[in-house]
N, CA, C and O atoms as CSV, one atom per row, in Angstrom:
chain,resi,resn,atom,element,x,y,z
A,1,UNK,N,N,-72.069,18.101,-23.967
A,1,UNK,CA,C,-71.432,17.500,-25.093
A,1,UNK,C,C,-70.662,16.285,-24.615
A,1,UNK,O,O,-69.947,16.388,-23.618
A,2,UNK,N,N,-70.769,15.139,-25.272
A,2,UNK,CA,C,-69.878,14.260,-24.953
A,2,UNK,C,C,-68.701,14.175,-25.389
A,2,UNK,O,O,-68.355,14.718,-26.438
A,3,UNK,N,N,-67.827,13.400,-24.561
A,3,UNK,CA,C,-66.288,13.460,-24.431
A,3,UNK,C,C,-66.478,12.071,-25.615
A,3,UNK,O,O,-67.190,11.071,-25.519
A,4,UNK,N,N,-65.542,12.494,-26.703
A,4,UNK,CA,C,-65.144,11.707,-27.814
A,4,UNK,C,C,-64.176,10.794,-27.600
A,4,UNK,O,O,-63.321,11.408,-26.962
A,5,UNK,N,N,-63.670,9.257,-27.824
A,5,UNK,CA,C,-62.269,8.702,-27.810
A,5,UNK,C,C,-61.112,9.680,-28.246
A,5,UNK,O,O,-60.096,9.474,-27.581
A,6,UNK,N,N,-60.991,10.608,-29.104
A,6,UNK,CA,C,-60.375,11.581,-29.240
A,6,UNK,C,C,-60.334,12.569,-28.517
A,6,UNK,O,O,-59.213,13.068,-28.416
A,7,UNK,N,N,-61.059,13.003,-28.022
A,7,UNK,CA,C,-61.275,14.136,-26.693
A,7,UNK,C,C,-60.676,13.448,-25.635
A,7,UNK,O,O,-59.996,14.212,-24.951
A,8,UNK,N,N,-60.674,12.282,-25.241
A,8,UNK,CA,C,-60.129,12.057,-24.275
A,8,UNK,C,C,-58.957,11.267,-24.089
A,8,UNK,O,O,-58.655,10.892,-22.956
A,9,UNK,N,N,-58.185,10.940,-25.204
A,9,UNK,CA,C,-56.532,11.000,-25.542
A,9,UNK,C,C,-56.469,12.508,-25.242
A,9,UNK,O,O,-55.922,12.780,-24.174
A,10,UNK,N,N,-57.046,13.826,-26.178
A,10,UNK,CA,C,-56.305,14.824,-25.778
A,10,UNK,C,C,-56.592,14.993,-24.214
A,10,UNK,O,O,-55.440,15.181,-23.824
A,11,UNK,N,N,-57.357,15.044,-23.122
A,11,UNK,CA,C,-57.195,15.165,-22.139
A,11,UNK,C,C,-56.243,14.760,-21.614
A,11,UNK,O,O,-55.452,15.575,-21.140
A,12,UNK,N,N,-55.987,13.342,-21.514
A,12,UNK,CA,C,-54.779,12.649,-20.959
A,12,UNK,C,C,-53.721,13.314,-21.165
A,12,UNK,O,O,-52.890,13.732,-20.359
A,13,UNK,N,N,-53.805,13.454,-22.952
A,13,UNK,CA,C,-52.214,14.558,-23.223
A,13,UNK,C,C,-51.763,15.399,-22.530
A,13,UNK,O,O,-50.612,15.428,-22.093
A,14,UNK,N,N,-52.969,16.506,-22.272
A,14,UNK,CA,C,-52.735,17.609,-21.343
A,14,UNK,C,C,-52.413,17.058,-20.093
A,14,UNK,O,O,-51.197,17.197,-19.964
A,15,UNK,N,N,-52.845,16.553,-19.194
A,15,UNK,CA,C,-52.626,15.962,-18.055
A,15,UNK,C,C,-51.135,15.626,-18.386
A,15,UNK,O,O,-50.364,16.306,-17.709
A,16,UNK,N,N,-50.661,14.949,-19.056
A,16,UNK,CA,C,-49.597,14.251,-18.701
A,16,UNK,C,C,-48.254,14.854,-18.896
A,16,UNK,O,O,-47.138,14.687,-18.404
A,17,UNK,N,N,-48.858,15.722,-19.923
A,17,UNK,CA,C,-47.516,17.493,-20.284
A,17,UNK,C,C,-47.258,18.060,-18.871
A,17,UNK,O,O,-46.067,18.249,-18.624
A,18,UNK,N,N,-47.934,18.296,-18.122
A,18,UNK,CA,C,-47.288,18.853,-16.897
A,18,UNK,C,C,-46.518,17.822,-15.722
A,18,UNK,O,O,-45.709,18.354,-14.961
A,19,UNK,N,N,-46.771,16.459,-15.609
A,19,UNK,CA,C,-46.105,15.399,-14.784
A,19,UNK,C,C,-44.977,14.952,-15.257
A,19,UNK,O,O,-44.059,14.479,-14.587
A,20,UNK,N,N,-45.027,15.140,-16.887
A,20,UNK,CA,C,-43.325,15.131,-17.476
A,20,UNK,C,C,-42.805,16.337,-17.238
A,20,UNK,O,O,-41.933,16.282,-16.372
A,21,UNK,N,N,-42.979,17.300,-17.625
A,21,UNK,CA,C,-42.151,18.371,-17.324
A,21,UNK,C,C,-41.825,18.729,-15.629
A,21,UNK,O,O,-40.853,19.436,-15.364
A,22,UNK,N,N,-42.783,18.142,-14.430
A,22,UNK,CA,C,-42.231,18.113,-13.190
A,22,UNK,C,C,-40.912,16.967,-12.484
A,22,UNK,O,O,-40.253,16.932,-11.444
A,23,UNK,N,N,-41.053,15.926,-14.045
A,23,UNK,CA,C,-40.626,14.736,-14.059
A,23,UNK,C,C,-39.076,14.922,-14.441
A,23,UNK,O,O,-38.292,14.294,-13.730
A,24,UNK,N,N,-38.444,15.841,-15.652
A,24,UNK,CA,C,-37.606,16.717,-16.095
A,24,UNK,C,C,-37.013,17.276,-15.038
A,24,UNK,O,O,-35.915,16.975,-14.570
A,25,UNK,N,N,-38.029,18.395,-14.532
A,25,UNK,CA,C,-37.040,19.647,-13.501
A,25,UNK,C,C,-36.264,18.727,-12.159
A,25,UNK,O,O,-35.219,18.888,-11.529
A,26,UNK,N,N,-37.405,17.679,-12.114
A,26,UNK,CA,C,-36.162,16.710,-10.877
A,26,UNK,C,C,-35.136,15.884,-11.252
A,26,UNK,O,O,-34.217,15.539,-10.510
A,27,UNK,N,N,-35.280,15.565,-12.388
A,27,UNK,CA,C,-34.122,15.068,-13.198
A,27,UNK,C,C,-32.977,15.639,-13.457
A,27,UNK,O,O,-31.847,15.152,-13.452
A,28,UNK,N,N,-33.302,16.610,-13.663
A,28,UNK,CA,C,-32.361,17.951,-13.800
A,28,UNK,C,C,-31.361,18.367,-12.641
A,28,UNK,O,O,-30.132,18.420,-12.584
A,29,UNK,N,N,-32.820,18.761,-11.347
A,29,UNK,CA,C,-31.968,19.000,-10.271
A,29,UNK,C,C,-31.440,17.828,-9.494
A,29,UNK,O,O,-30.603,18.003,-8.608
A,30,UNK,N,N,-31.849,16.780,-9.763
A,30,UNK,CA,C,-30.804,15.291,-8.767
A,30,UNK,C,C,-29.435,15.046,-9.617
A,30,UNK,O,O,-28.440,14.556,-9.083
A,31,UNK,N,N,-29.481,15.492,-11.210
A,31,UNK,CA,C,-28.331,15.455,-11.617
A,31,UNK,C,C,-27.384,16.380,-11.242
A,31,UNK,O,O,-26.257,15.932,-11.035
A,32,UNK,N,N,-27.575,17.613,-11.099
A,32,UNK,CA,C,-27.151,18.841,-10.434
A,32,UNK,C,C,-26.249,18.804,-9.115
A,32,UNK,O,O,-25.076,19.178,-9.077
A,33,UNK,N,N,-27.015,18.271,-7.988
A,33,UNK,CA,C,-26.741,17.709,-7.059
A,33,UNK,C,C,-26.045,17.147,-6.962
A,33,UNK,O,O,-25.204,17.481,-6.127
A,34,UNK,N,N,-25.821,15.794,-7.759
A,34,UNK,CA,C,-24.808,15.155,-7.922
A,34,UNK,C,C,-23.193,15.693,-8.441
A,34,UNK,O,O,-22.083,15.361,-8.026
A,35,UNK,N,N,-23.421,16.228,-9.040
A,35,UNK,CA,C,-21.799,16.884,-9.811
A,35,UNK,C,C,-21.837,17.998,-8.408
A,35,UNK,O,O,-20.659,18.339,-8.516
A,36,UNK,N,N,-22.279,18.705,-7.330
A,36,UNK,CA,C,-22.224,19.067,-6.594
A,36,UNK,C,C,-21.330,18.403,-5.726
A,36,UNK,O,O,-20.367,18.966,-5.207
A,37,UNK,N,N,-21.641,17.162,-5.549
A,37,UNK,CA,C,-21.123,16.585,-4.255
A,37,UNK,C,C,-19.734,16.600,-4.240
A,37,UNK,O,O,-19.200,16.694,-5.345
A,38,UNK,N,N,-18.938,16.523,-3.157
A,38,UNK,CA,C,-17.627,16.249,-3.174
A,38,UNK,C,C,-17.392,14.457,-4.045
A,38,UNK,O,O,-18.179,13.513,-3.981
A,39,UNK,N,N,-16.074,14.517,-4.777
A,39,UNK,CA,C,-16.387,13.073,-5.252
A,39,UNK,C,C,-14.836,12.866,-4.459
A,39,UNK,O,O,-14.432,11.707,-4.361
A,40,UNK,N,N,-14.166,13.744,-4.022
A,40,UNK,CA,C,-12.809,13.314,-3.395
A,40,UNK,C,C,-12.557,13.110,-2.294
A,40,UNK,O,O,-11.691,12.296,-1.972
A,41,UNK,N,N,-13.272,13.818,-1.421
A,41,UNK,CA,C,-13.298,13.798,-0.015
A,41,UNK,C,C,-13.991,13.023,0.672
A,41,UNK,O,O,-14.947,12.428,0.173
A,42,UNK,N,N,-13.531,12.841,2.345
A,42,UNK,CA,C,-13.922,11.836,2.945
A,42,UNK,C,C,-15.515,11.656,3.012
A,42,UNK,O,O,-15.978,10.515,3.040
A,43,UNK,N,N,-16.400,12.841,3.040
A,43,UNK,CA,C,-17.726,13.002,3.391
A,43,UNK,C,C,-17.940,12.261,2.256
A,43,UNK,O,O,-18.369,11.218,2.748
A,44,UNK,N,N,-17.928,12.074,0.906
A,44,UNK,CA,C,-18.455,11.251,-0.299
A,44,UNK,C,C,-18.058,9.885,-0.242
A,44,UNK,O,O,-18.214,9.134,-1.205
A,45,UNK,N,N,-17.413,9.423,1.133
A,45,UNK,CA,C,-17.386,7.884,0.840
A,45,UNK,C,C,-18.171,7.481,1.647
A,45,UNK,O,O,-18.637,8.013,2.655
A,46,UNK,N,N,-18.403,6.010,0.960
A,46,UNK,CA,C,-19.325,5.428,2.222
A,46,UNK,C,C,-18.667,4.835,3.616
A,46,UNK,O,O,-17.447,4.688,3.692
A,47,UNK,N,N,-19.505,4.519,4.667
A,47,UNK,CA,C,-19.384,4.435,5.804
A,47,UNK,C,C,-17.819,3.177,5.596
A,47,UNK,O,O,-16.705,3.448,6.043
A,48,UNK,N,N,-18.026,2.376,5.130
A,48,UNK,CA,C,-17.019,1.021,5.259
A,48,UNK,C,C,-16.098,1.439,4.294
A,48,UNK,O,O,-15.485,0.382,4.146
A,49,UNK,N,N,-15.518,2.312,3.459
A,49,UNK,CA,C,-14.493,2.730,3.239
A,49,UNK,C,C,-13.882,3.569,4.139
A,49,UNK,O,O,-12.678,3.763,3.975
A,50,UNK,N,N,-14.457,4.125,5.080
A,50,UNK,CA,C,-13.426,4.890,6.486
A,50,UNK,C,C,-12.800,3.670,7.619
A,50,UNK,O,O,-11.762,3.712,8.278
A,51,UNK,N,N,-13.971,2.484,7.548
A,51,UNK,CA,C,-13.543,1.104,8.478
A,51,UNK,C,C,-11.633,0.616,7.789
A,51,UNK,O,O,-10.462,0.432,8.122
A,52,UNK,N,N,-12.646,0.639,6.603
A,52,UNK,CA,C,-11.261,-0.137,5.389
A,52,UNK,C,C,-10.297,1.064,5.316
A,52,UNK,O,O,-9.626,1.100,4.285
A,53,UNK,N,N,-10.114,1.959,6.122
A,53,UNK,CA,C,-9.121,3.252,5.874
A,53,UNK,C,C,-8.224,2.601,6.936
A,53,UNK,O,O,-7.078,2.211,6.710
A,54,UNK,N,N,-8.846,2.522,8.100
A,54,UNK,CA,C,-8.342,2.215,9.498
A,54,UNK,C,C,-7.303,1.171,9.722
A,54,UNK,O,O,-6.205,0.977,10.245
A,55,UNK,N,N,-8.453,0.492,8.897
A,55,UNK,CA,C,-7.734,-0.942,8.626
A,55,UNK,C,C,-6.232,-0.941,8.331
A,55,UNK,O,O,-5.158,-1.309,8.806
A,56,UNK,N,N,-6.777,-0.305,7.257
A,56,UNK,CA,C,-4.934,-0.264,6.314
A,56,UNK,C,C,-4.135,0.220,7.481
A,56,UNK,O,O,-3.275,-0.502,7.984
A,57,UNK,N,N,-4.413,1.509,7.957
A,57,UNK,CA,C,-3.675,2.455,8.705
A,57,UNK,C,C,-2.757,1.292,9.667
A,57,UNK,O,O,-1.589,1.246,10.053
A,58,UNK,N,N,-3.818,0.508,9.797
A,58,UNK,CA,C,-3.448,-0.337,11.482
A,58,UNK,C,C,-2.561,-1.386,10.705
A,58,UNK,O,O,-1.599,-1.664,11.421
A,59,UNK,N,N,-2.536,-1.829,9.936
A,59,UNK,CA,C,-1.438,-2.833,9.120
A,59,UNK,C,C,-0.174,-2.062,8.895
A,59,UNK,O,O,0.921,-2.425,9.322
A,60,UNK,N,N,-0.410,-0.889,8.141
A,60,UNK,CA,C,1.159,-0.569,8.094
A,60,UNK,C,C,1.816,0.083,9.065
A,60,UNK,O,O,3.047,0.083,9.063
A,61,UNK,N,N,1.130,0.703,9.993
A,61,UNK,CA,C,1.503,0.513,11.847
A,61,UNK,C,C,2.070,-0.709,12.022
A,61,UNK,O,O,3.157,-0.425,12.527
A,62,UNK,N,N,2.023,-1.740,11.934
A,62,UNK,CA,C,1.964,-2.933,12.639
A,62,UNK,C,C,3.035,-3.551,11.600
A,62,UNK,O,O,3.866,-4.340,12.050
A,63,UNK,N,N,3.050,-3.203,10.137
A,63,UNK,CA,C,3.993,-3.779,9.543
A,63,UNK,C,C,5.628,-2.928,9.721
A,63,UNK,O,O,6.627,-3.609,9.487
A,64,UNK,N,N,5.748,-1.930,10.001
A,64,UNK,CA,C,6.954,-0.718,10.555
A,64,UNK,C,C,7.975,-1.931,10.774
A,64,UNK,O,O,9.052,-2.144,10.217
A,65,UNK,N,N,7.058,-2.924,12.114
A,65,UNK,CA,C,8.501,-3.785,13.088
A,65,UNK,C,C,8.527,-5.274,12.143
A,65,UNK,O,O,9.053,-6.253,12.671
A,66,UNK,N,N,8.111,-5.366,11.142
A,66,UNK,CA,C,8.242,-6.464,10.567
A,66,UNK,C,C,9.813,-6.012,9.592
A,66,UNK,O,O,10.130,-4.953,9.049
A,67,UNK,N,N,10.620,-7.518,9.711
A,67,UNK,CA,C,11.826,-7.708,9.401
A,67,UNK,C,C,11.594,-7.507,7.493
A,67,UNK,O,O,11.432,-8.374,6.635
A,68,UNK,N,N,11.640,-6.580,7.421
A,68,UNK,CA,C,11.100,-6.514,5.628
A,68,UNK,C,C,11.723,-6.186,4.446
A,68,UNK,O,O,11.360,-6.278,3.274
A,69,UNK,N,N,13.037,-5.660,5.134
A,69,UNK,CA,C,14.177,-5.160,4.629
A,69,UNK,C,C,15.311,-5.627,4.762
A,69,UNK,O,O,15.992,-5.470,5.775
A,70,UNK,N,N,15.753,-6.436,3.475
A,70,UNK,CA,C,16.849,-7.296,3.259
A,70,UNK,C,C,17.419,-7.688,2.516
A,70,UNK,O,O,16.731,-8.057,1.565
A,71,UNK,N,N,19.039,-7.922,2.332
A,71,UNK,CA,C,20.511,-7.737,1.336
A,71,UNK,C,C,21.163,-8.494,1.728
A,71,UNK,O,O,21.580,-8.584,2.883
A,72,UNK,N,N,21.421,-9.340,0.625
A,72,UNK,CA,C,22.990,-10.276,0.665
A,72,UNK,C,C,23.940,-10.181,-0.109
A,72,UNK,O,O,23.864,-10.327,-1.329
A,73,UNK,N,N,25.096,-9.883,0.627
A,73,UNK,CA,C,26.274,-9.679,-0.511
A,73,UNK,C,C,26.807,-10.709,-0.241
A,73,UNK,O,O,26.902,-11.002,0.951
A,74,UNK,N,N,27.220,-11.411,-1.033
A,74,UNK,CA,C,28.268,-12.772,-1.368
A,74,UNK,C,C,29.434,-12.028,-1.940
A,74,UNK,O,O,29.485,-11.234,-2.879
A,75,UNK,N,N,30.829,-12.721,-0.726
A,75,UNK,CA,C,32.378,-12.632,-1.248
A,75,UNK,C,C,32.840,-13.710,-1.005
A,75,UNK,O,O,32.232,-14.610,-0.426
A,76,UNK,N,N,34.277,-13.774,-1.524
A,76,UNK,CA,C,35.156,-14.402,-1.032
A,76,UNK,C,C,35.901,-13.913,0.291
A,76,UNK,O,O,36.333,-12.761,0.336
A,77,UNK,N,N,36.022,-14.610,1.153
A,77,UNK,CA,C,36.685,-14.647,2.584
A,77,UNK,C,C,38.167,-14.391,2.197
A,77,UNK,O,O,38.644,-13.287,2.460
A,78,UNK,N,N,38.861,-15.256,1.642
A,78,UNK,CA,C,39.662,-15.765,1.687
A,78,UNK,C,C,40.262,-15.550,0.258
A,78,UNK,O,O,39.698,-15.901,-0.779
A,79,UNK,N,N,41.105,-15.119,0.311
A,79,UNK,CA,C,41.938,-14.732,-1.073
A,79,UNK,C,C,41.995,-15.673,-2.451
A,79,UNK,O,O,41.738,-15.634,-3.654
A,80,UNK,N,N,42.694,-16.846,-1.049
A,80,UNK,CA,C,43.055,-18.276,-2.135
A,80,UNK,C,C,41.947,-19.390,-2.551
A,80,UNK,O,O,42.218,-20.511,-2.982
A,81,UNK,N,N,39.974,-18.591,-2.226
A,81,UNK,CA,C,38.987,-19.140,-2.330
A,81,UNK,C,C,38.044,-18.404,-3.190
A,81,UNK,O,O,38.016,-17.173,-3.181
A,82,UNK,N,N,37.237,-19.147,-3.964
A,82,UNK,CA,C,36.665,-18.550,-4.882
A,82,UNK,C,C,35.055,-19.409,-4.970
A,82,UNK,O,O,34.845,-20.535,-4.519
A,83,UNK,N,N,34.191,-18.647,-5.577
A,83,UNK,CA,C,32.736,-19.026,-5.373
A,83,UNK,C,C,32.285,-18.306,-5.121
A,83,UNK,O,O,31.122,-18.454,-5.496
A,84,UNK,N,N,32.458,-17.065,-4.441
A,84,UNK,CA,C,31.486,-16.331,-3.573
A,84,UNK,C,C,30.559,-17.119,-2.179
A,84,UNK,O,O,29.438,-16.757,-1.824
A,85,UNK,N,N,31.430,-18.344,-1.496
A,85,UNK,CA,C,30.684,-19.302,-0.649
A,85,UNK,C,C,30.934,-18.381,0.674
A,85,UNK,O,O,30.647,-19.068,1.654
A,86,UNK,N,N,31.305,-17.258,1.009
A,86,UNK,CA,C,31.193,-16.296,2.220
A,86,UNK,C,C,29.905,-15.250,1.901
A,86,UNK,O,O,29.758,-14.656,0.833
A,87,UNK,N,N,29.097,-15.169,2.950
A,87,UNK,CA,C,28.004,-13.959,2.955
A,87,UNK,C,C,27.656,-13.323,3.844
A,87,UNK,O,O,28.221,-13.608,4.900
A,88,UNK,N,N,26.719,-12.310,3.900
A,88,UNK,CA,C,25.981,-10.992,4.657
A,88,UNK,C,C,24.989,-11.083,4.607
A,88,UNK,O,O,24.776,-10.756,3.439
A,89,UNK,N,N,23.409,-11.471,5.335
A,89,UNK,CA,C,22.722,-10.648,5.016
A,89,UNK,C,C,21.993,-10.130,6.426
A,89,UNK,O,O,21.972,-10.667,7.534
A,90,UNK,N,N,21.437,-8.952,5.985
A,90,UNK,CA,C,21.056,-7.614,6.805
A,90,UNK,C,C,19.214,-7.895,6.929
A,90,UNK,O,O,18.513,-8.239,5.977
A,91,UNK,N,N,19.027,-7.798,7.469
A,91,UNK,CA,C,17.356,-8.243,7.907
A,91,UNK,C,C,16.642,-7.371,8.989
A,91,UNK,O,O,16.417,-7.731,10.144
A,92,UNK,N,N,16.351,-6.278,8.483
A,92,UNK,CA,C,15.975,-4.996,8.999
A,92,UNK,C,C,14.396,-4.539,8.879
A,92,UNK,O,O,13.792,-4.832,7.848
A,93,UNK,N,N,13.687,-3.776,10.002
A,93,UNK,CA,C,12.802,-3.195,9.959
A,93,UNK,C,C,12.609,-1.892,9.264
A,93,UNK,O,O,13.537,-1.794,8.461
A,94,UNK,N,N,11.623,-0.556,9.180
A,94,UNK,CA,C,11.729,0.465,8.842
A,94,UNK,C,C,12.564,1.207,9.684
A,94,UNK,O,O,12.972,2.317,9.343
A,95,UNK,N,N,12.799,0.787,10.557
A,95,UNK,CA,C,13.617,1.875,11.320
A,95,UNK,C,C,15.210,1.607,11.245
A,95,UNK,O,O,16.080,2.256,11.826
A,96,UNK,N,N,15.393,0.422,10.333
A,96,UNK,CA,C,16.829,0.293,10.356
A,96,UNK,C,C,17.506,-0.657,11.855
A,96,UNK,O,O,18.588,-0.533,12.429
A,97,UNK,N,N,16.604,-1.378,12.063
A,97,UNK,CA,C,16.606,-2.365,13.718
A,97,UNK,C,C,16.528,-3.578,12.811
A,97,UNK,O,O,16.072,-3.560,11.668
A,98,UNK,N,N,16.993,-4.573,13.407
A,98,UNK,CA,C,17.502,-5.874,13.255
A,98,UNK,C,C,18.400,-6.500,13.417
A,98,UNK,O,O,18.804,-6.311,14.564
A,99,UNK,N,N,19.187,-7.415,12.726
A,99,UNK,CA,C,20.249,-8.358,12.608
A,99,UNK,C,C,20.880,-8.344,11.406
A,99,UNK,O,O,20.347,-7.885,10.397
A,100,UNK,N,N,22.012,-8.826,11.431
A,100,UNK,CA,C,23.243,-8.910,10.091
A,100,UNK,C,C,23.696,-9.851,10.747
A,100,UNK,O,O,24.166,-9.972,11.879
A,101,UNK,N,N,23.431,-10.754,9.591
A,101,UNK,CA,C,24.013,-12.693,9.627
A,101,UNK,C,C,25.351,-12.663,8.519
A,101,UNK,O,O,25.423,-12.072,7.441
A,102,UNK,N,N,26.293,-13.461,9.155
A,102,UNK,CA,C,27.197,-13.692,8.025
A,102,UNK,C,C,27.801,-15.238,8.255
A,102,UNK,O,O,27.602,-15.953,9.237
A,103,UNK,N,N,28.300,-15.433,7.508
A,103,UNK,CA,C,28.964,-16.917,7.334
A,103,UNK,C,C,30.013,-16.699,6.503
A,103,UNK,O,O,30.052,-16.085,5.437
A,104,UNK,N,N,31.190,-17.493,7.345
A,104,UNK,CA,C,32.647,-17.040,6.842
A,104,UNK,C,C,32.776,-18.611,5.986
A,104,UNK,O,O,32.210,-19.455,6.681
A,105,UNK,N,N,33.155,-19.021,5.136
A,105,UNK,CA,C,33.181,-20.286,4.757
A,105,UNK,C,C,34.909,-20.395,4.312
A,105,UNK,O,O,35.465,-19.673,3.485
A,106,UNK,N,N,35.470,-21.368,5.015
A,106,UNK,CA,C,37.133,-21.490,4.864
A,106,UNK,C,C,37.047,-22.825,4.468
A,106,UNK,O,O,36.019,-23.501,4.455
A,107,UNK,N,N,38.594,-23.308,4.022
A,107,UNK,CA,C,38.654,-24.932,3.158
A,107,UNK,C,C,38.088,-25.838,4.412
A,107,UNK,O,O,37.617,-26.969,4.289
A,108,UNK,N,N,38.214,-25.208,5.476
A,108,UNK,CA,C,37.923,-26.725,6.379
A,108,UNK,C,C,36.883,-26.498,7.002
A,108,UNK,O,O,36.227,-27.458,7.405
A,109,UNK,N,N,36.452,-25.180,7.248
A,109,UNK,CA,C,35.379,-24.603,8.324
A,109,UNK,C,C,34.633,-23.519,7.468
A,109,UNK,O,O,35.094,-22.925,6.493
A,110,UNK,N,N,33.013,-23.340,8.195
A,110,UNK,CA,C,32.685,-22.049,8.234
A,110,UNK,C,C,32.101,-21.975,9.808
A,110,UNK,O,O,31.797,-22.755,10.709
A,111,UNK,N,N,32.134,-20.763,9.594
A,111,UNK,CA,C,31.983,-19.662,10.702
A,111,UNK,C,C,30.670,-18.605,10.883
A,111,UNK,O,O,30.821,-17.431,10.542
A,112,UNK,N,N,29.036,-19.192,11.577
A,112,UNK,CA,C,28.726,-18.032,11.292
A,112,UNK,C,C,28.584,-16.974,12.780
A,112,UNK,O,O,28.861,-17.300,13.934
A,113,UNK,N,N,28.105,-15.753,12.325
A,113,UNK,CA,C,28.121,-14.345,13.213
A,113,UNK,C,C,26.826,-13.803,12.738
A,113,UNK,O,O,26.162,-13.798,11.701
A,114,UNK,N,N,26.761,-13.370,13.888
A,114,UNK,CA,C,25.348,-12.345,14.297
A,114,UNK,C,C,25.469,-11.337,14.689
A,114,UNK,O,O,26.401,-11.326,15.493
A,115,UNK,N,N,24.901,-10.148,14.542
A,115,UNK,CA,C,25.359,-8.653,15.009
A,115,UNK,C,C,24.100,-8.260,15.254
A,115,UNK,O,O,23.234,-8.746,14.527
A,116,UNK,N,N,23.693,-7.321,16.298
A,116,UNK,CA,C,22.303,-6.229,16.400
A,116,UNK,C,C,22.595,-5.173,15.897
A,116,UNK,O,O,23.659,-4.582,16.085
A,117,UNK,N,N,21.242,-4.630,14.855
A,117,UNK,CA,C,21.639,-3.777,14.535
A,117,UNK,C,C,20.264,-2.337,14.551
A,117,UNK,O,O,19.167,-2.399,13.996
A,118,UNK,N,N,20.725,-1.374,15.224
A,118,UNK,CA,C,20.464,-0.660,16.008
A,118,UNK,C,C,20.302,1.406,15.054
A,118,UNK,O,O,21.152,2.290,15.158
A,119,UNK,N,N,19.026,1.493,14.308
A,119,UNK,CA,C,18.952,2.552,13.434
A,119,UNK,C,C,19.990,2.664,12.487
A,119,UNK,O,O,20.835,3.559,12.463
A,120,UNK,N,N,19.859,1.436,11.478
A,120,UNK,CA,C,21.226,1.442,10.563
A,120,UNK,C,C,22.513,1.414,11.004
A,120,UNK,O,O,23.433,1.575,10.201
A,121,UNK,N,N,22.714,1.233,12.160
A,121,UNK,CA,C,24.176,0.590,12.737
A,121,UNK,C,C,24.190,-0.194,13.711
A,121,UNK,O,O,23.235,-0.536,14.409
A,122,UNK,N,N,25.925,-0.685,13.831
A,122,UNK,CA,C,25.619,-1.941,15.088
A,122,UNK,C,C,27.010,-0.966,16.013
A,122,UNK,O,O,27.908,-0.204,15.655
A,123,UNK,N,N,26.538,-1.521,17.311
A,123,UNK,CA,C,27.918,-1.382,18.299
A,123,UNK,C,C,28.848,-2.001,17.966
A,123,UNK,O,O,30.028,-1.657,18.031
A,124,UNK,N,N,28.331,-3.153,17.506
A,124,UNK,CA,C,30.084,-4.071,17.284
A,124,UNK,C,C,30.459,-3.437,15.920
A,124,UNK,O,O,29.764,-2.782,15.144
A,125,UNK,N,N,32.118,-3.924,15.831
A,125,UNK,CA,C,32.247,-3.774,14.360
A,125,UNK,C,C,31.313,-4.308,13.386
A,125,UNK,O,O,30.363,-5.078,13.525
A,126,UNK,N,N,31.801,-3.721,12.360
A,126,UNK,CA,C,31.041,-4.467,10.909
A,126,UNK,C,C,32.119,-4.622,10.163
A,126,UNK,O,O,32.990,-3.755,10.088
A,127,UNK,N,N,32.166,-5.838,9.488
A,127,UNK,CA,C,32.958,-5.755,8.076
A,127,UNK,C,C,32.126,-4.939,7.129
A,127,UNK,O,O,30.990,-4.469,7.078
A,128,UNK,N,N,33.251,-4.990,6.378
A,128,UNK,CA,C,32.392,-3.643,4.754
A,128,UNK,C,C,31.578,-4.648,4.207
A,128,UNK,O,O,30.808,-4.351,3.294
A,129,UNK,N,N,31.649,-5.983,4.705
A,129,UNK,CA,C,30.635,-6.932,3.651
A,129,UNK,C,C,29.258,-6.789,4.380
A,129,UNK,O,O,28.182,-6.745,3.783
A,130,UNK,N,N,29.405,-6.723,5.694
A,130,UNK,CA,C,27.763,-6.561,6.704
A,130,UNK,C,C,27.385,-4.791,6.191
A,130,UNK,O,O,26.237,-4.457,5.901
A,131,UNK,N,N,28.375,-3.976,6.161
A,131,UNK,CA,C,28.220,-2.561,6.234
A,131,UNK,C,C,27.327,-2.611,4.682
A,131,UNK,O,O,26.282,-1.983,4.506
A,132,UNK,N,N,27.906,-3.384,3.763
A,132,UNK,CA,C,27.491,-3.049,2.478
A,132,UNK,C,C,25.728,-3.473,2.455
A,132,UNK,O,O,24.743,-2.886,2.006
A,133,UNK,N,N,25.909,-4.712,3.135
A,133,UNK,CA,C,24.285,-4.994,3.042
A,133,UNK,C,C,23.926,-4.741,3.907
A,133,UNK,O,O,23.314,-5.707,4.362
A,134,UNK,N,N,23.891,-3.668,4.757
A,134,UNK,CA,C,22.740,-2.679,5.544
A,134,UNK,C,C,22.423,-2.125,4.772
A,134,UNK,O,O,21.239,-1.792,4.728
A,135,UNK,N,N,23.456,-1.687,3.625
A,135,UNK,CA,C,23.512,-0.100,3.123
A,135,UNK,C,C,22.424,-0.368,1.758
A,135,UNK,O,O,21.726,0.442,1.147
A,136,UNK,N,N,22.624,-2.000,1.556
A,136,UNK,CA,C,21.715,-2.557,0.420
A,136,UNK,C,C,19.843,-2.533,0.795
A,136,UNK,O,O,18.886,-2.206,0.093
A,137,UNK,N,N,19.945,-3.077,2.316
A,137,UNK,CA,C,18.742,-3.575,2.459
A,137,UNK,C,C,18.059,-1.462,2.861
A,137,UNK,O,O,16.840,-1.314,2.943
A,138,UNK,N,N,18.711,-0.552,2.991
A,138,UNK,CA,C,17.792,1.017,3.352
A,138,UNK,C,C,17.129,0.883,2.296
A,138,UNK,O,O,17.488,0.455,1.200
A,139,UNK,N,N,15.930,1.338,2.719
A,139,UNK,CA,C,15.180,2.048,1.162
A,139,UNK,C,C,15.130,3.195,0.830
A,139,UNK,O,O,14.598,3.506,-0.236
């Protein structure tokens, strides 16, 4: 018997009912798979987001000793002076290491000073105006 133009659409049909439905079950299971995977953890990232992890890591290592932390209090020195033209400021790392600058400003002179300052304190004295802006620049 010969195969009709109609006989042989339905062949194809049949044929092609089973390559979709094998076409489905992998669809199925690669979606599967997927909601499987870790989406939080390190194994689910790609290779150059662990580079770009490092990276960071090694910057804010490296940023710790950068002077990053810093406060100025403006006073008056001087009783019979006004402006706020006397100041402090504190210029500190994370660890509370750095310097405290001040400048004394009087009618005829100013005066400035430098202090080390050593885990949020210094050996030398502090005025309460350097003390205040250490205490400004902690985070």
């Amino acid at each position: 018997m010969p195969i009709t133009t109609l006989g042989a659409v339905e062949n194809l049909a049949w044929l092609a009912l089973p390559i979709a439905l094998v076409a489905l079950v992998l669809s199925v299971q690669t979606r599967q798979a997927a909601r499987r995977r870790p989406t939080d953890g390190e194994d689910a990232l790609p290779e150059d987001v662990h580079g770009l992890r490092q990276e960071v890591a090694a910057l804010r290592a490296e940023a710790r000793d950068a002077l990053r932390h810093l406060a100025v209090v403006r006073y008056d020195a001087f009783g019979d002076m006004g402006g706020h033209l006397s100041w402090s400021l504190a210029l500190l790392d994370d660890s509370g290491h750095g310097v405290v600058l001040s400048s004394i400003h009087g009618r005829s002179e100013s005066r400035t000073y430098a202090k080390n300052v050593t885990a949020w304190s210094s050996e030398q004295q502090l005025s309460p105006e350097e003390q205040e802006a250490i205490e400004h620049a902690r985070p």
